[in-house]
N, C-alpha and C positions, 0 to 999 in steps of 0.2 A: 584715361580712365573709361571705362565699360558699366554699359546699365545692360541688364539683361531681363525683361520682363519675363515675370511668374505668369500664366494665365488662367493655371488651374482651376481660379473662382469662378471664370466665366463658363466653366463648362458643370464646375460645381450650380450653377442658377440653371443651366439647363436641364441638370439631370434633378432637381429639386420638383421638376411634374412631367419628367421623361417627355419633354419637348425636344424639335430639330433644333430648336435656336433657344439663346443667345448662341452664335455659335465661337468657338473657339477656334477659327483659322480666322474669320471676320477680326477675330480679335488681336490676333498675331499681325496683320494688314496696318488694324490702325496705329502701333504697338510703334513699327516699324517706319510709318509714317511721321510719327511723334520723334522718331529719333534713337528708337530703342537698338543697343547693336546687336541684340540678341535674342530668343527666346526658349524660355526653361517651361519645361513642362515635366510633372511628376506623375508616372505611369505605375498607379497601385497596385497591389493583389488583386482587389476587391471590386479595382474598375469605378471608382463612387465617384471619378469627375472623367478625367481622362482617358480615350480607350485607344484600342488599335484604330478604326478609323481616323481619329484625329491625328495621329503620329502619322500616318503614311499621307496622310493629305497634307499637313504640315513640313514634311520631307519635302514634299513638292511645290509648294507653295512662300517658304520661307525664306529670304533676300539674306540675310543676313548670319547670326550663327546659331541652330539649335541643338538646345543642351538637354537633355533626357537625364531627370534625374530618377532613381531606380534603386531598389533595395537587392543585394549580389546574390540572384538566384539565377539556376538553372533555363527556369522559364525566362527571365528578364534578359538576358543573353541572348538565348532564341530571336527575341523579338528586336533588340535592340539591332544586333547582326542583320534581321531581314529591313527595319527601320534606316538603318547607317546615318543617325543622328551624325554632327559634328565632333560632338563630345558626348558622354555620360558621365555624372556625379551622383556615387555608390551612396547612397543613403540606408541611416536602418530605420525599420516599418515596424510597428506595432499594431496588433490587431485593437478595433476599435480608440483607437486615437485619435481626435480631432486634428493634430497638426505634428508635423517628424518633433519628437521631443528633447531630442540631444541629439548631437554628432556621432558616426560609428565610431564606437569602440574600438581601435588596431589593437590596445595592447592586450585584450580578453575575449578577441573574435577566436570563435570555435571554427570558422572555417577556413580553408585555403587559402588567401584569395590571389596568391602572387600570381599561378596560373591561370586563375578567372581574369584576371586585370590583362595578364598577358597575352590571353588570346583575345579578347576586345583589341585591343595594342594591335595586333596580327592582322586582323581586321580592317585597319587605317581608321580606328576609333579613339579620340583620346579620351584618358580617363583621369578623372577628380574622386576626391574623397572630402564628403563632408563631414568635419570633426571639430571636436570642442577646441579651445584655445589654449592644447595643453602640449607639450614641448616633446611629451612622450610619444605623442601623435606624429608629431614630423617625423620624429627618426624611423617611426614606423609605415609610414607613408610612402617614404622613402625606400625602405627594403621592399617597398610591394610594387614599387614601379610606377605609383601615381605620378602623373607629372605637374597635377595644379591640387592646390585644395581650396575647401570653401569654408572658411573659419565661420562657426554657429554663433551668433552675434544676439543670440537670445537672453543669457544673461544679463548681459549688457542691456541692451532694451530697457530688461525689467529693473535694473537697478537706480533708485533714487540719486544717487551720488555717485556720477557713469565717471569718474576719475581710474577708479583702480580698474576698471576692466577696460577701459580703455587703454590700460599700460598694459594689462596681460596682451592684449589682443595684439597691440603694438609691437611688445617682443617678439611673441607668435610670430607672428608675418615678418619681421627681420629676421629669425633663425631661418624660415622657411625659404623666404627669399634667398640669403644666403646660401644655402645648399642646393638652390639649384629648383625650387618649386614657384610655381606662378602661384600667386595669396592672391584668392577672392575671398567676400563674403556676405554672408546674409542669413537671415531669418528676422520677423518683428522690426524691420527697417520701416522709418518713415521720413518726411519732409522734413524734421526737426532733429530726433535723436542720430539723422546722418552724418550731420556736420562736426561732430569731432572726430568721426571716423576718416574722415575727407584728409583728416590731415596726417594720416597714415598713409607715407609713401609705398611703400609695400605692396600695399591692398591696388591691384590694378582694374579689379571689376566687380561690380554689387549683381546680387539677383532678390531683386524683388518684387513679391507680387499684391499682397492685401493692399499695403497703404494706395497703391494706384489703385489695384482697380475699385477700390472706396471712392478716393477722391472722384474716380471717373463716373459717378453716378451721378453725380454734381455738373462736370464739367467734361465730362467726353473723356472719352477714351485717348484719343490722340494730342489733346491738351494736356491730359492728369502726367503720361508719359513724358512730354515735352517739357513740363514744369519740373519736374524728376532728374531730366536727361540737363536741362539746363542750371541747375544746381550743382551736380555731381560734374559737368565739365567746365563749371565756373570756376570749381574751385582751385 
């Protein structure tokens, strides 16, 4: 099982008084020192944490696997192609949003995306698609070429009585698996609401960023991950 650190917030406090620091490759360092196998980073329209500098210095600098997540446009192709992240997971953006609020839509996307996917693919880019926990989603996934998804783990979260969405998500991830797609997941993941997720074989890697880099204000960076990393591979 795979942890994959978010680090977006840390670049989000940087750009909070358009300071060089905290920086967000410092933070990828300690991430990976803590034990992290991976790091995601979300490169927006609007640039409000993450920019091109950081992506190309993180290219360079990242030991382990970096994931670019990205809304399927034009520009973000450009960029990801001159980047050659490990992976990209196709997320959708809404303008002034505080945080991605659902999974993309496959079965009411208005645009192409078999051949967006496919030339990332062409590339030697692999690509995910992050989507809600819904079964319409796989088969669609599926015709688009994705090869992993990241099941949106948000409802879940928020629900008082995480029983039933925990069997959706469950199913979810055994069709996917089934056919042939690597199941990760994430959003609103923390040290607590993890652990029934843990027991979904399926699911082979989390990406998560708030609750770390929270915890890590308390106790470091490289602990907050390590405490993260050693729960998800205890389990």
């Amino acid at each position: 099982m795979e942890l994959s650190v978010n680090i977006d917030h840390v670049a989000t406090v940087r750009e909070a008084r358009k300071e060089k620091f905290p920086d967000p490759i410092h933070a990828a360092l300690e991430s990976e020192l803590g034990g992290a196998d991976g790091i995601t980073v979300h490169l927006r329209g609007d640039r409000r944490h993450i920019n091109e500098r950081d992506l190309a210095l993180l290219r360079k600098t990242v030991q382990t696997e970096l994931n670019l997540e990205m809304a399927a446009t034009e520009e973000m192709a450009r960029v990801a192609v001159e980047a050659m992240p490990d992976r990209v997971t196709l997320v959708p953006e809404a303008s002034g949003e505080v945080t991605t609020q659902g999974g993309l839509d496959l079965v009411n996307v208005k645009s192409d995306l078999e051949p967006y996917i496919s030339g990332l693919k062409r590339k030697g880019i692999r690509v995910g698609i992050f989507i809600d926990p819904d079964m319409a989603h796989i088969k669609e996934a599926l015709k688009l070429g994705a090869e992993s998804i990241e099941i949106n783990t948000n409802e879940y979260t928020k629900a008082k009585d995480k029983k039933e969405e925990t069997l959706r998500i469950s199913s979810v991830a055994r069709t996917a698996k089934r056919d042939g797609l690597i199941v990760h997941a994430g959003h609103g993941i923390d040290y607590r609401n993890i652990l029934p997720l843990l027991r979904i074989p399926e699911i082979t890697g989390y990406s998560i960023g708030f609750a770390i880099i929270a915890r890590a204000l308390f106790v470091g960076l490289r602990q907050a991950v390590g405490e993260m990393n050693t729960i998800i591979k205890g389990a």
